[in-house]
Each structure stands twice: as C-alpha cells, then as structure tokens.
mmJSON file of the N, C-alpha and C atoms, coordinates in Angstrom:
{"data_MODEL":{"atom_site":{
"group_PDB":["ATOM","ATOM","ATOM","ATOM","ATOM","ATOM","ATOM","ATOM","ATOM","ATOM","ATOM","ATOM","ATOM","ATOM","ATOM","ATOM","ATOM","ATOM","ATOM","ATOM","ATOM","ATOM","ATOM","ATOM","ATOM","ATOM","ATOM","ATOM","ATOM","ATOM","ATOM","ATOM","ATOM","ATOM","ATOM","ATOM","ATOM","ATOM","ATOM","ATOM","ATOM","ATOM","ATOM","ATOM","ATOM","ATOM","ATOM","ATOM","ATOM","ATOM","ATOM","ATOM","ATOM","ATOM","ATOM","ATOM","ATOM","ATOM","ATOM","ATOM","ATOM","ATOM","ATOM","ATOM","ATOM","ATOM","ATOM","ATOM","ATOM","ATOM","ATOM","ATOM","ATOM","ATOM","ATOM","ATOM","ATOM","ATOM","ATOM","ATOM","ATOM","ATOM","ATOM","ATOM","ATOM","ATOM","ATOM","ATOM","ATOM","ATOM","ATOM","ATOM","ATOM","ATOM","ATOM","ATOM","ATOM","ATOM","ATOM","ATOM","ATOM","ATOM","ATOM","ATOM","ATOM","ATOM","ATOM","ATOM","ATOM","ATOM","ATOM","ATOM","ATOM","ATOM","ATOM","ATOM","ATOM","ATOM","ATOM","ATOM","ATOM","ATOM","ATOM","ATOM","ATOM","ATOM","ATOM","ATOM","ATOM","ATOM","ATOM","ATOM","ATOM","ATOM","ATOM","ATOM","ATOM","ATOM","ATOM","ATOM","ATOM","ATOM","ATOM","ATOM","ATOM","ATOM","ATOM","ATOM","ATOM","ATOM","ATOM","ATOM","ATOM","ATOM","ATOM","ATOM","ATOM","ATOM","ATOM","ATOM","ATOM","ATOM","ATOM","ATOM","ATOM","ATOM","ATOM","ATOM","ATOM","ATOM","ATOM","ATOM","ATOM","ATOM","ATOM","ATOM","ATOM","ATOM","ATOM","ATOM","ATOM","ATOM","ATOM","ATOM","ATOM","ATOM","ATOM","ATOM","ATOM","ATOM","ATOM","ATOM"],
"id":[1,2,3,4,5,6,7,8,9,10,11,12,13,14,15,16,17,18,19,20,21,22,23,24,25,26,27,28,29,30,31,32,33,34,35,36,37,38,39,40,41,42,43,44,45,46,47,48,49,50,51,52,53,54,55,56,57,58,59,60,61,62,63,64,65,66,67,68,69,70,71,72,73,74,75,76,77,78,79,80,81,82,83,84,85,86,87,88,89,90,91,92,93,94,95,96,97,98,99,100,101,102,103,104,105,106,107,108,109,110,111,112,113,114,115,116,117,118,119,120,121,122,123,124,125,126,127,128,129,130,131,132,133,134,135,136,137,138,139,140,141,142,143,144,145,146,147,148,149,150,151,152,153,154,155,156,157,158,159,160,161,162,163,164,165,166,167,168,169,170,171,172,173,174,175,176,177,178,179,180,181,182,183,184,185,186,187,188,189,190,191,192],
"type_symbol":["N","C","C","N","C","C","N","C","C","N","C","C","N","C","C","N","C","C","N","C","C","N","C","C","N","C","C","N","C","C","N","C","C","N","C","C","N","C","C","N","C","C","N","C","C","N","C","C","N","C","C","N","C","C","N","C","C","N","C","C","N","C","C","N","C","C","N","C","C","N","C","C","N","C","C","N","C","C","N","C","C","N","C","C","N","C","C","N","C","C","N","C","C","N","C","C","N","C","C","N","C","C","N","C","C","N","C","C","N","C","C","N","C","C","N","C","C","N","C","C","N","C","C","N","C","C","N","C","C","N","C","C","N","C","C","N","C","C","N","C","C","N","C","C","N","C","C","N","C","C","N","C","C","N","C","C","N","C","C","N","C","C","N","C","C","N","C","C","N","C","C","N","C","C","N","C","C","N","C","C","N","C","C","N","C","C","N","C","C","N","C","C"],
"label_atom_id":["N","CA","C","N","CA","C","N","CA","C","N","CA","C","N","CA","C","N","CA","C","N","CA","C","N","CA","C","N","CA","C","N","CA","C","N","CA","C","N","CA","C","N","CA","C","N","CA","C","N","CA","C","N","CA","C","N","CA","C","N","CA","C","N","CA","C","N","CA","C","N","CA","C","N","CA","C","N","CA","C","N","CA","C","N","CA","C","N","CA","C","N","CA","C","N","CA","C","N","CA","C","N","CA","C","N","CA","C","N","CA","C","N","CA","C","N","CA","C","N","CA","C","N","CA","C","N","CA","C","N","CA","C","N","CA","C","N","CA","C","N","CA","C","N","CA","C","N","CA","C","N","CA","C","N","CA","C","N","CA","C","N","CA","C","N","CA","C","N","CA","C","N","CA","C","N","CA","C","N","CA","C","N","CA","C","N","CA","C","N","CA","C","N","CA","C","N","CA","C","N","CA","C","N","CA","C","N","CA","C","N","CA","C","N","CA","C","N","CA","C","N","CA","C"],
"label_alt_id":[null,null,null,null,null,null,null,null,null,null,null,null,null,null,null,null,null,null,null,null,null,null,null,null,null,null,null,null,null,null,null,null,null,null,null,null,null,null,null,null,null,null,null,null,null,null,null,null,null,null,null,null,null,null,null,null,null,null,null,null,null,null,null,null,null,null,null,null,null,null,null,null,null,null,null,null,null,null,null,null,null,null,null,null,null,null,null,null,null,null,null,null,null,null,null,null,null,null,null,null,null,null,null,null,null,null,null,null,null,null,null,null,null,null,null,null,null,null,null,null,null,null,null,null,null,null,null,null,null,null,null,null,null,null,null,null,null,null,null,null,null,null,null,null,null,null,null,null,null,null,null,null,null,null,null,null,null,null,null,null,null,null,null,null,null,null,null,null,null,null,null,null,null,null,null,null,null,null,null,null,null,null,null,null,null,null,null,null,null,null,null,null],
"label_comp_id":["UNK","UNK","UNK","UNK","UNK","UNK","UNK","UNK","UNK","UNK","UNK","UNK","UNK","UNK","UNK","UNK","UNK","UNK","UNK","UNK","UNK","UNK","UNK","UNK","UNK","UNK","UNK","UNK","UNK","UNK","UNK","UNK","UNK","UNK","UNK","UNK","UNK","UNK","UNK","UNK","UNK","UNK","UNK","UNK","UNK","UNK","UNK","UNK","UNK","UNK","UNK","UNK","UNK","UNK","UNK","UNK","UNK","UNK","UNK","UNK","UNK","UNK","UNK","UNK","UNK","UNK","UNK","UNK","UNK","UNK","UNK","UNK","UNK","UNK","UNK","UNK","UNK","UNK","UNK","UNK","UNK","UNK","UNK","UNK","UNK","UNK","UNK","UNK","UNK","UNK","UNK","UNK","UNK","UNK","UNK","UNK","UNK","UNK","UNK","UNK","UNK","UNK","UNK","UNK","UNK","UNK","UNK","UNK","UNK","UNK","UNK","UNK","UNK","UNK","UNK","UNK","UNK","UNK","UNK","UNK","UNK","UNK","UNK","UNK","UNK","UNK","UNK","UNK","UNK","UNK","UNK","UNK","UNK","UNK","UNK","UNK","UNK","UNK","UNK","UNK","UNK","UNK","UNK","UNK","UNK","UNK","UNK","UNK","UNK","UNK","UNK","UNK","UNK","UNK","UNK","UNK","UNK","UNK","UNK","UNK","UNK","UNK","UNK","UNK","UNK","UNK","UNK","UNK","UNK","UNK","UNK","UNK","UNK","UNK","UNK","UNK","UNK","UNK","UNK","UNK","UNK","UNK","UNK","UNK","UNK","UNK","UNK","UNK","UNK","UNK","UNK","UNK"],
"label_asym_id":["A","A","A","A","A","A","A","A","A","A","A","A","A","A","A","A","A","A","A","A","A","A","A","A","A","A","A","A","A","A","A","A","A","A","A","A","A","A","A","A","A","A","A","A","A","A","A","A","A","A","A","A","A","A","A","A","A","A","A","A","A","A","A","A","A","A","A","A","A","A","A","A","A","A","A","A","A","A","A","A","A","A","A","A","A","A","A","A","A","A","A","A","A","A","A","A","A","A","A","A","A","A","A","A","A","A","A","A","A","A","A","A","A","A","A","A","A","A","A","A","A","A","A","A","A","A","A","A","A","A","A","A","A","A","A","A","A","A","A","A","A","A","A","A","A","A","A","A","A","A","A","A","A","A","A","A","A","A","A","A","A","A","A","A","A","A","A","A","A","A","A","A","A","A","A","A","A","A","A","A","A","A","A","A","A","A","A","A","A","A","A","A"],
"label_entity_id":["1","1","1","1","1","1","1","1","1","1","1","1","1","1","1","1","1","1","1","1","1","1","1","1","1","1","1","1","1","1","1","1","1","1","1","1","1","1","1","1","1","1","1","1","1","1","1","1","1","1","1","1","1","1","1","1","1","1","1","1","1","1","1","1","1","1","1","1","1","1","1","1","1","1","1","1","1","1","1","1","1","1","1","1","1","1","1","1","1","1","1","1","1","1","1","1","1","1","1","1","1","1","1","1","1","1","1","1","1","1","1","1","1","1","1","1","1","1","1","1","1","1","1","1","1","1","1","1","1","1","1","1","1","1","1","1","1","1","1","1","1","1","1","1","1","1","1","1","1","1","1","1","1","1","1","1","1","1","1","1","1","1","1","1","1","1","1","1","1","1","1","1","1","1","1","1","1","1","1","1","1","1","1","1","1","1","1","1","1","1","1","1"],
"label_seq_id":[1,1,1,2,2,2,3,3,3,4,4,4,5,5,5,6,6,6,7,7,7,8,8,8,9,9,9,10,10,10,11,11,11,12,12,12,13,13,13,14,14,14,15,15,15,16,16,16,17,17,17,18,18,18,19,19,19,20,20,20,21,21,21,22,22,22,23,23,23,24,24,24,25,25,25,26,26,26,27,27,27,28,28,28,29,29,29,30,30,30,31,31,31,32,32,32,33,33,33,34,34,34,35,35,35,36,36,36,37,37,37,38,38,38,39,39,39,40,40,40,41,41,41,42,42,42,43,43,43,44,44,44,45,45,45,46,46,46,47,47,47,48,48,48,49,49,49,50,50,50,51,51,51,52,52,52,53,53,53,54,54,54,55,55,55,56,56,56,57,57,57,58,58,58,59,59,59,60,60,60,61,61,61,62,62,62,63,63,63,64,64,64],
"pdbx_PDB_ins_code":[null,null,null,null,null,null,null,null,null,null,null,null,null,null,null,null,null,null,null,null,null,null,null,null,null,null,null,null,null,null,null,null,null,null,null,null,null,null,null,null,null,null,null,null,null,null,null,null,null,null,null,null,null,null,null,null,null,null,null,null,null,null,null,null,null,null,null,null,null,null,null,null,null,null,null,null,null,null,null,null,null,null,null,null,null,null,null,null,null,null,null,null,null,null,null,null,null,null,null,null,null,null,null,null,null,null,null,null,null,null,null,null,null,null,null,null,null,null,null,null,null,null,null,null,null,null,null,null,null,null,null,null,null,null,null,null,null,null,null,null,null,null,null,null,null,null,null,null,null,null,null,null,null,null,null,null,null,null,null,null,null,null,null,null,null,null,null,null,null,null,null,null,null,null,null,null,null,null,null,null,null,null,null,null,null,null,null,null,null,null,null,null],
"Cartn_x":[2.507,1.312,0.241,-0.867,-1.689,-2.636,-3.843,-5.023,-6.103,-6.709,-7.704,-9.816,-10.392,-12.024,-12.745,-13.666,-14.636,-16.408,-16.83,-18.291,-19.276,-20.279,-21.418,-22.706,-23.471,-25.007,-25.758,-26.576,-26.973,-28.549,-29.274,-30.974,-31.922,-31.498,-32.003,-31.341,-31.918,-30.801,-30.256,-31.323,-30.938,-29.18,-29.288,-28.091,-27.058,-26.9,-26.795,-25.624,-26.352,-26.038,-24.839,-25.74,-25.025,-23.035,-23.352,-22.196,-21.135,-21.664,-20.758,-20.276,-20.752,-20.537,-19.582,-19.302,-18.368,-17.076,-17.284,-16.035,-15.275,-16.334,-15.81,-14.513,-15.099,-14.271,-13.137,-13.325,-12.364,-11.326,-11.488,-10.533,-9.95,-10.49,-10.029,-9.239,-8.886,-8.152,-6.84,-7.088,-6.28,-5.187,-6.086,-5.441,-4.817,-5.303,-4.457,-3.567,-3.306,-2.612,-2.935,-3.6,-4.399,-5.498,-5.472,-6.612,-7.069,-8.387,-9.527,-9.318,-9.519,-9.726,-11.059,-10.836,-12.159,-13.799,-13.255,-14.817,-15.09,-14.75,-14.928,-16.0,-15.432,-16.393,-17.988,-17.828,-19.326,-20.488,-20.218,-21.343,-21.935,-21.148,-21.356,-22.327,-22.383,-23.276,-24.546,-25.954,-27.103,-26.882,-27.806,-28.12,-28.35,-28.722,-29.113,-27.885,-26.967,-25.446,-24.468,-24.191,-23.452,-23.837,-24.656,-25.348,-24.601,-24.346,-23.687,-21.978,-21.598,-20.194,-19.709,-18.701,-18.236,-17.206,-18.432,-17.635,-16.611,-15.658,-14.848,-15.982,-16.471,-17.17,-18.499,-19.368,-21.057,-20.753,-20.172,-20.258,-20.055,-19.249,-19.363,-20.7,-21.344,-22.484,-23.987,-23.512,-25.222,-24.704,-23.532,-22.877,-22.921,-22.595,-22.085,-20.825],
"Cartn_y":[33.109,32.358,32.605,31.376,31.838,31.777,33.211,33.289,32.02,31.911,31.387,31.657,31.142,31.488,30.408,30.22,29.118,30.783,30.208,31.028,30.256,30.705,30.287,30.695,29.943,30.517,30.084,31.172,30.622,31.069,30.179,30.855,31.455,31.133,31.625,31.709,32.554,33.064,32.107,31.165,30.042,29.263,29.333,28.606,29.566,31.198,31.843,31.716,31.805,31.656,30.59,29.276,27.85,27.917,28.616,29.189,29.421,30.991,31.659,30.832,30.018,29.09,28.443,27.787,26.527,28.033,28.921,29.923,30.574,30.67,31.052,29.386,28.341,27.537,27.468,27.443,26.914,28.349,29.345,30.778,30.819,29.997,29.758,28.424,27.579,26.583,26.49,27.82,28.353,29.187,30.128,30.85,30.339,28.86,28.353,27.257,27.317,26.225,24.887,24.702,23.28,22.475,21.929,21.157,20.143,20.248,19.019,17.664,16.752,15.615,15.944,15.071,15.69,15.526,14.271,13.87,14.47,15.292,16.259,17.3,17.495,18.769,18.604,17.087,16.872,17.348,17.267,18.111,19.36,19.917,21.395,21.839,20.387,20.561,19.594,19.8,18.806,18.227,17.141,16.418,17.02,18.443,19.116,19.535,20.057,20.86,19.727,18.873,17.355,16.64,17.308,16.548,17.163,18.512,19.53,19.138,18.103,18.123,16.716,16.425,15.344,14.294,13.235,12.049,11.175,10.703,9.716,7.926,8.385,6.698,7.069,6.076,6.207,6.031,5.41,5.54,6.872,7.934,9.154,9.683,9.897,9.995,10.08,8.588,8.399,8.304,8.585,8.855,7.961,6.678,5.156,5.398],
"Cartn_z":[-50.169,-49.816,-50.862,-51.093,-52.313,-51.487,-52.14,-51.221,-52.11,-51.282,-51.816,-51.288,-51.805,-50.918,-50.717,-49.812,-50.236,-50.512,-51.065,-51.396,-50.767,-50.291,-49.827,-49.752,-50.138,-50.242,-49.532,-48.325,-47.259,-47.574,-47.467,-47.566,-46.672,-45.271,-44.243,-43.128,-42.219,-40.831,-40.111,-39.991,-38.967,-39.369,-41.062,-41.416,-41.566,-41.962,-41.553,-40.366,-38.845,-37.433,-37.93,-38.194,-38.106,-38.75,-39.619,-40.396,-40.029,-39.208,-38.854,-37.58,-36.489,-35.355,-35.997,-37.24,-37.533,-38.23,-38.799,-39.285,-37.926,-36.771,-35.442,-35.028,-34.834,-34.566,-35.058,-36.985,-37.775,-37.01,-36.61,-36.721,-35.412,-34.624,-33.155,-33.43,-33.711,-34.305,-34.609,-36.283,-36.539,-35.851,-34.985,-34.266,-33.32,-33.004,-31.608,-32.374,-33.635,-34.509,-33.71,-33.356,-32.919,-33.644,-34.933,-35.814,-35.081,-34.973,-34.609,-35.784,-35.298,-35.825,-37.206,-38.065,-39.432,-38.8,-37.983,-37.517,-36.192,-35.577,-34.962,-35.172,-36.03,-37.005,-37.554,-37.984,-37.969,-37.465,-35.834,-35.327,-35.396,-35.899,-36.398,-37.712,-38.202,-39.549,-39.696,-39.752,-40.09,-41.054,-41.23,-42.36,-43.639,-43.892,-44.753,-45.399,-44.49,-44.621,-45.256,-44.611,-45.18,-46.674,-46.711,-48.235,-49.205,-48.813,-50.094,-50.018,-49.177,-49.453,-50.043,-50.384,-51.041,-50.196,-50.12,-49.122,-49.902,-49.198,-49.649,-49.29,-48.488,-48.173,-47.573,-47.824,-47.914,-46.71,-45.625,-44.02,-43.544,-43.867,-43.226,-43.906,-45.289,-45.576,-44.795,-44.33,-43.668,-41.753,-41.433,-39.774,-39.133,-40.225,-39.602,-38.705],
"occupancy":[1.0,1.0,1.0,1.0,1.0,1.0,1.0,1.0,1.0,1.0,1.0,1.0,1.0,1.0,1.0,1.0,1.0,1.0,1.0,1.0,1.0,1.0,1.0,1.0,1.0,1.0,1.0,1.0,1.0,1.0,1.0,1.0,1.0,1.0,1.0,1.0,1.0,1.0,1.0,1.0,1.0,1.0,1.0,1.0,1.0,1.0,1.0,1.0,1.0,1.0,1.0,1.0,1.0,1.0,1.0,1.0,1.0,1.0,1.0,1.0,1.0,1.0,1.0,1.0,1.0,1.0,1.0,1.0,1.0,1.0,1.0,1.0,1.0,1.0,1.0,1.0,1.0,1.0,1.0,1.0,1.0,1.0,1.0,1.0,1.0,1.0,1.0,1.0,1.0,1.0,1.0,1.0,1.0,1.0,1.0,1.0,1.0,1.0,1.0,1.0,1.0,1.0,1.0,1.0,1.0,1.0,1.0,1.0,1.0,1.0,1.0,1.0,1.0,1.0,1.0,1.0,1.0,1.0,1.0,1.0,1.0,1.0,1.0,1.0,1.0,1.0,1.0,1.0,1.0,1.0,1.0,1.0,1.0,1.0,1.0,1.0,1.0,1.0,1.0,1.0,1.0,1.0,1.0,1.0,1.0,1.0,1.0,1.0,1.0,1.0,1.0,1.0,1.0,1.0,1.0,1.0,1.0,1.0,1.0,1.0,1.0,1.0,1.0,1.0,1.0,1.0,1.0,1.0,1.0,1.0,1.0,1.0,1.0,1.0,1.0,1.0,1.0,1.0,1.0,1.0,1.0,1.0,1.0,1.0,1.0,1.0,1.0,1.0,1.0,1.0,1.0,1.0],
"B_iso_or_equiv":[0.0,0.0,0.0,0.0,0.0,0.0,0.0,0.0,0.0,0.0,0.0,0.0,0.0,0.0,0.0,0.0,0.0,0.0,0.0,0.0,0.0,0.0,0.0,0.0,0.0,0.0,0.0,0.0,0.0,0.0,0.0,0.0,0.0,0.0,0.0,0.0,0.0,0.0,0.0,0.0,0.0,0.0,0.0,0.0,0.0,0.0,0.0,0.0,0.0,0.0,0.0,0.0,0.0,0.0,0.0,0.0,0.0,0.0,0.0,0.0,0.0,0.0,0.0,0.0,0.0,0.0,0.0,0.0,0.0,0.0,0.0,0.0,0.0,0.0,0.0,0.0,0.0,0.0,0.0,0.0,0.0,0.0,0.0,0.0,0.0,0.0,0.0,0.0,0.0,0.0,0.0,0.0,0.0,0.0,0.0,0.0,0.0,0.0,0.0,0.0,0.0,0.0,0.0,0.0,0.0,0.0,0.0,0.0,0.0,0.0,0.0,0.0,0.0,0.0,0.0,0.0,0.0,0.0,0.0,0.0,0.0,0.0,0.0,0.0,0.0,0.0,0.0,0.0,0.0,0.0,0.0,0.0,0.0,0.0,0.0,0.0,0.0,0.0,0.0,0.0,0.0,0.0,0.0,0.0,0.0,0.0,0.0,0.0,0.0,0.0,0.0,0.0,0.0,0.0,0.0,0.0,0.0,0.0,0.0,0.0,0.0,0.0,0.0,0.0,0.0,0.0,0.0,0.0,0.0,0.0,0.0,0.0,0.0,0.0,0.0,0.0,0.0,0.0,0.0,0.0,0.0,0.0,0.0,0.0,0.0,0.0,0.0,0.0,0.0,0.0,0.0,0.0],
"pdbx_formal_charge":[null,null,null,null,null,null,null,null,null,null,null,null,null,null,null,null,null,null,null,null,null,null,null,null,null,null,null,null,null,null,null,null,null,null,null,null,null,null,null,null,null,null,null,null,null,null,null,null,null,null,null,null,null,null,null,null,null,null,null,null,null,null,null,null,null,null,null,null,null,null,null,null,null,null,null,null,null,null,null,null,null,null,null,null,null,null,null,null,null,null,null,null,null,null,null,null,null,null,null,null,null,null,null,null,null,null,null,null,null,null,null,null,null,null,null,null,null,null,null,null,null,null,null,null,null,null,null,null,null,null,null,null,null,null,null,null,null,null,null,null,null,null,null,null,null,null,null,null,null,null,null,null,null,null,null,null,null,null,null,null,null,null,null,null,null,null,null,null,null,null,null,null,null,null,null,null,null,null,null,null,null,null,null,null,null,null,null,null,null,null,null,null],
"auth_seq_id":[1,1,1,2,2,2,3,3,3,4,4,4,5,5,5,6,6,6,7,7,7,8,8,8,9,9,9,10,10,10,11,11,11,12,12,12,13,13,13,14,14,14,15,15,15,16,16,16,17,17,17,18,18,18,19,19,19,20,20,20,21,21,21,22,22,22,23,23,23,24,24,24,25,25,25,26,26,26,27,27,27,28,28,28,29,29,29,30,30,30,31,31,31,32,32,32,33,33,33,34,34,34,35,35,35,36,36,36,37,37,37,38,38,38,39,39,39,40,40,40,41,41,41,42,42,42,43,43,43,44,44,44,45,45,45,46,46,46,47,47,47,48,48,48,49,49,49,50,50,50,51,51,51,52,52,52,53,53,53,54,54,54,55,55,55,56,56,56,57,57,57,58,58,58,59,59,59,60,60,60,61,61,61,62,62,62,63,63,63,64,64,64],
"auth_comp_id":["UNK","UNK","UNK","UNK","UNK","UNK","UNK","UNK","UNK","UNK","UNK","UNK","UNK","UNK","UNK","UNK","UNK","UNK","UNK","UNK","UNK","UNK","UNK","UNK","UNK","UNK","UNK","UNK","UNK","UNK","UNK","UNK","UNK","UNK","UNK","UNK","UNK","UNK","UNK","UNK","UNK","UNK","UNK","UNK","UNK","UNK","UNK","UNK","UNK","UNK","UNK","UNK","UNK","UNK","UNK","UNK","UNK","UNK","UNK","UNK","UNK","UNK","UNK","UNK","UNK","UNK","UNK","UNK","UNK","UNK","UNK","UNK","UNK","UNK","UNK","UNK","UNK","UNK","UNK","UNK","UNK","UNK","UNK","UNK","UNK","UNK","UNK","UNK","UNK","UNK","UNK","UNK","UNK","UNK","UNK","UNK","UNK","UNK","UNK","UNK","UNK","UNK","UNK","UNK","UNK","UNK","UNK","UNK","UNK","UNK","UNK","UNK","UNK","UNK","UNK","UNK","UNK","UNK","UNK","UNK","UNK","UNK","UNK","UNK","UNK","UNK","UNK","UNK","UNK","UNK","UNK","UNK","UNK","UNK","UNK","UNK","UNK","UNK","UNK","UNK","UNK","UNK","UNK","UNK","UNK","UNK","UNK","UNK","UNK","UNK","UNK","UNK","UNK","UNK","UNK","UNK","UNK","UNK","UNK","UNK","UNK","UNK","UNK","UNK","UNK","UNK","UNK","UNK","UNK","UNK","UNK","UNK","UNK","UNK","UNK","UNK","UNK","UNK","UNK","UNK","UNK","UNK","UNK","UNK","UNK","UNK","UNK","UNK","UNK","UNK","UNK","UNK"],
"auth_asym_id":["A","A","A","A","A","A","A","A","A","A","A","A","A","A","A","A","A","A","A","A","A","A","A","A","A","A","A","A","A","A","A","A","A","A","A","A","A","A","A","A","A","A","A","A","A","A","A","A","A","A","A","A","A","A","A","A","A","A","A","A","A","A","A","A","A","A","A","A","A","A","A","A","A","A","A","A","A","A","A","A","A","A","A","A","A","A","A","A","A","A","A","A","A","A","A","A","A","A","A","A","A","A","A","A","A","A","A","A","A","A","A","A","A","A","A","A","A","A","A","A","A","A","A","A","A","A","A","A","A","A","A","A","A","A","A","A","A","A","A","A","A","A","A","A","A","A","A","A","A","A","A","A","A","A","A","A","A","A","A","A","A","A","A","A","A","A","A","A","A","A","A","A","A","A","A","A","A","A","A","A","A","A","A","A","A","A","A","A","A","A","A","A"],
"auth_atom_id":["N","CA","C","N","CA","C","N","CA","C","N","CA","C","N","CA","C","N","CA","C","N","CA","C","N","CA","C","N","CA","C","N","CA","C","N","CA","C","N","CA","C","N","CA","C","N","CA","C","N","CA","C","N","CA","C","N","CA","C","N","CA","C","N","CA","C","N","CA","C","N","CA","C","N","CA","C","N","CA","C","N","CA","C","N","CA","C","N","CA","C","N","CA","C","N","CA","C","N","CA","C","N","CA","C","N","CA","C","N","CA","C","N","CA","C","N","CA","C","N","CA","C","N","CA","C","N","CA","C","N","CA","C","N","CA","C","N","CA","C","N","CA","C","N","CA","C","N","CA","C","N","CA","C","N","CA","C","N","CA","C","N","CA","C","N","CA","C","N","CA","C","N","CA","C","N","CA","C","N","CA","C","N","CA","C","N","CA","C","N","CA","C","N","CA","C","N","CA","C","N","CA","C","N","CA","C","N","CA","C","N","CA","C","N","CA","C","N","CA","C","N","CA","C"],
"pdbx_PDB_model_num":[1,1,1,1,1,1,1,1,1,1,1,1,1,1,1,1,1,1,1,1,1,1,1,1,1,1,1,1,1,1,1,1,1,1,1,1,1,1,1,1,1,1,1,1,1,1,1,1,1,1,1,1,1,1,1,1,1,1,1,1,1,1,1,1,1,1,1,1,1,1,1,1,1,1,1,1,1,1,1,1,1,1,1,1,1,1,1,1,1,1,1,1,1,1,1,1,1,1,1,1,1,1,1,1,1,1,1,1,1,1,1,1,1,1,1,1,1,1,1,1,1,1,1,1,1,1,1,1,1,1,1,1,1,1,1,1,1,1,1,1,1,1,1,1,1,1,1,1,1,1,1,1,1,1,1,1,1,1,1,1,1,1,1,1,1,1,1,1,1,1,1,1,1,1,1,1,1,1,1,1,1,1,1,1,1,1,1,1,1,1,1,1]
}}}
C-alpha cells in the first residue's frame, strides 16, 4: 500500500473544530467501509472552505 498525506493550514479554532468534524466522518466511513455520495459532504464545508478546492463544474462551485 502507498502512504500518502493531505497538509493543511488552518488559521483559527473555529476552522480548526470544522476540520477535525469532517476527518471524524471521513474515519467513521472508512471504518464502516461505507462512502457517502461526493455531494454529501458538502455540508461539512462553508463557502470559505470550498473555494480552496478544485471543481469540475461552476454548478458545484456556486451550490447550483
């Protein structure tokens, strides 16, 4: 198996919290080998958080 990481730079507690809430899910998931749908997950992240990732289509972008 190859390891791999994601890195993250969090600036304040609040996002922080927000973080660790979506690494708790993703590990309960895992652990129950049960994956959520992609758009599932959305809710877990603001408008602020979504900006830093890379959409395939301007409709998941703006949560058409």
């Amino acid at each position: 198996m190859k390891y791999c990481f994601v890195e993250f730079q969090v600036d304040d507690s609040k996002r922080f919290n927000a973080l660790c809430k979506v690494f708790n899910e993703i590990k309960k998931d895992k652990d129950n080998n049960s994956w959520r749908n992609e758009e599932d997950w959305l809710i877990f992240f603001d408008r602020k958080a979504l900006s830093h990732f890379w959409w395939t289509s301007e409709e998941l972008v703006n949560g058409s």
